[in-house]
N, C-alpha and C positions, 0 to 999 in steps of 0.2 A: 359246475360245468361251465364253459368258457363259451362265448360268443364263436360261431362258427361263419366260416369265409362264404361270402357270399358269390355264387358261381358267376354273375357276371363281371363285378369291379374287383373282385378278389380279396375285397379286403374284409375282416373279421366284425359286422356287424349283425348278423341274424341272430338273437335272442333265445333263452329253451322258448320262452311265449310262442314265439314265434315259429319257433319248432312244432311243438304240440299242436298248434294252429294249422298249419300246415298238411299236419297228418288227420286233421279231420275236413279235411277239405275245403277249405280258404285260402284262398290267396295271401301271400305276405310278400311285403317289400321291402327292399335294402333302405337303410335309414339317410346311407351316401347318395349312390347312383339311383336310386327311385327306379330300381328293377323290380320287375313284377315273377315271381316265381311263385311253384308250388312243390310237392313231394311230388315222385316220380309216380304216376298213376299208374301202369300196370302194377310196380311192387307193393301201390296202394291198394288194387284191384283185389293181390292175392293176400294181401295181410288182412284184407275184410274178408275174404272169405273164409281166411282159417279164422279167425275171431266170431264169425258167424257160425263157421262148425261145432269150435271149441263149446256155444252157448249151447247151442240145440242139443250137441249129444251129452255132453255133462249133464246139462239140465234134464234131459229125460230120463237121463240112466239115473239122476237122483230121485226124479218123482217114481220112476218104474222100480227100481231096487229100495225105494224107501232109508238110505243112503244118507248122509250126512258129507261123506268122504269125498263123493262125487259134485257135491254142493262146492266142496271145499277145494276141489282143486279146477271147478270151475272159474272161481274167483282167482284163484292163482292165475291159472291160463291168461286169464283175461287180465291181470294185473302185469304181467310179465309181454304178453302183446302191446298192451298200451305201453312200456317202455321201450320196445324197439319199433315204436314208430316213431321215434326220436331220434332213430339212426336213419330213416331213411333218405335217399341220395334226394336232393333240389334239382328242379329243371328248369330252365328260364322259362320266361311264356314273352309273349309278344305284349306291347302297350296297350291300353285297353284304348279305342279309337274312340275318340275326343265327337261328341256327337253337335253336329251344327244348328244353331240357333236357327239358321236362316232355311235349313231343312224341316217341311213339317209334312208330318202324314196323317192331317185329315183330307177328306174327299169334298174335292172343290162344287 
């Protein structure tokens, strides 16, 4: 899999690393323009929540049905969700603001 374009400078440096990172909630940056993005959080919002589903009910319909099957396509689920969080779309984010020395917040 090839380096994917990075949505602000457009050009092809964001890493899978970098991917995968991304889909678990980190921040990654272009290695050019030292853009700051992440995976698009609502489509993040809804891939944990079916990844969440997918564990609870698999897993109890394997512990409730005594099930091996259910075991088994729990891990699939879940193996197959953590690849298309690899597809998910990037969204810039803003710099992160540069905190001043000369600003302090203890109480005089």
């Amino acid at each position: 899999m090839s380096n994917v374009e990075c949505p602000r400078c457009g050009k092809e440096t964001i890493t899978l690393k970098q991917r995968f990172q991304a889909g678990k909630w980190i921040d990654i940056y272009c290695s050019e323009c030292g853009g700051r993005m992440c995976a698009q959080p609502i489509v993040m919002s809804i891939m944990y929540f079916v990844l969440t589903w997918n564990i609870l009910f698999f897993g109890f319909m394997a512990v409730y049905e005594s099930s091996w099957a259910y075991g088994v396509a729990m891990v699939i689920g879940w193996a197959m969700l953590e690849f298309f969080i690899l597809y998910m779309p990037l969204t810039k984010l803003r710099p992160l603001k540069q905190k001043d020395p000369s600003e302090s917040t203890s109480i005089k």
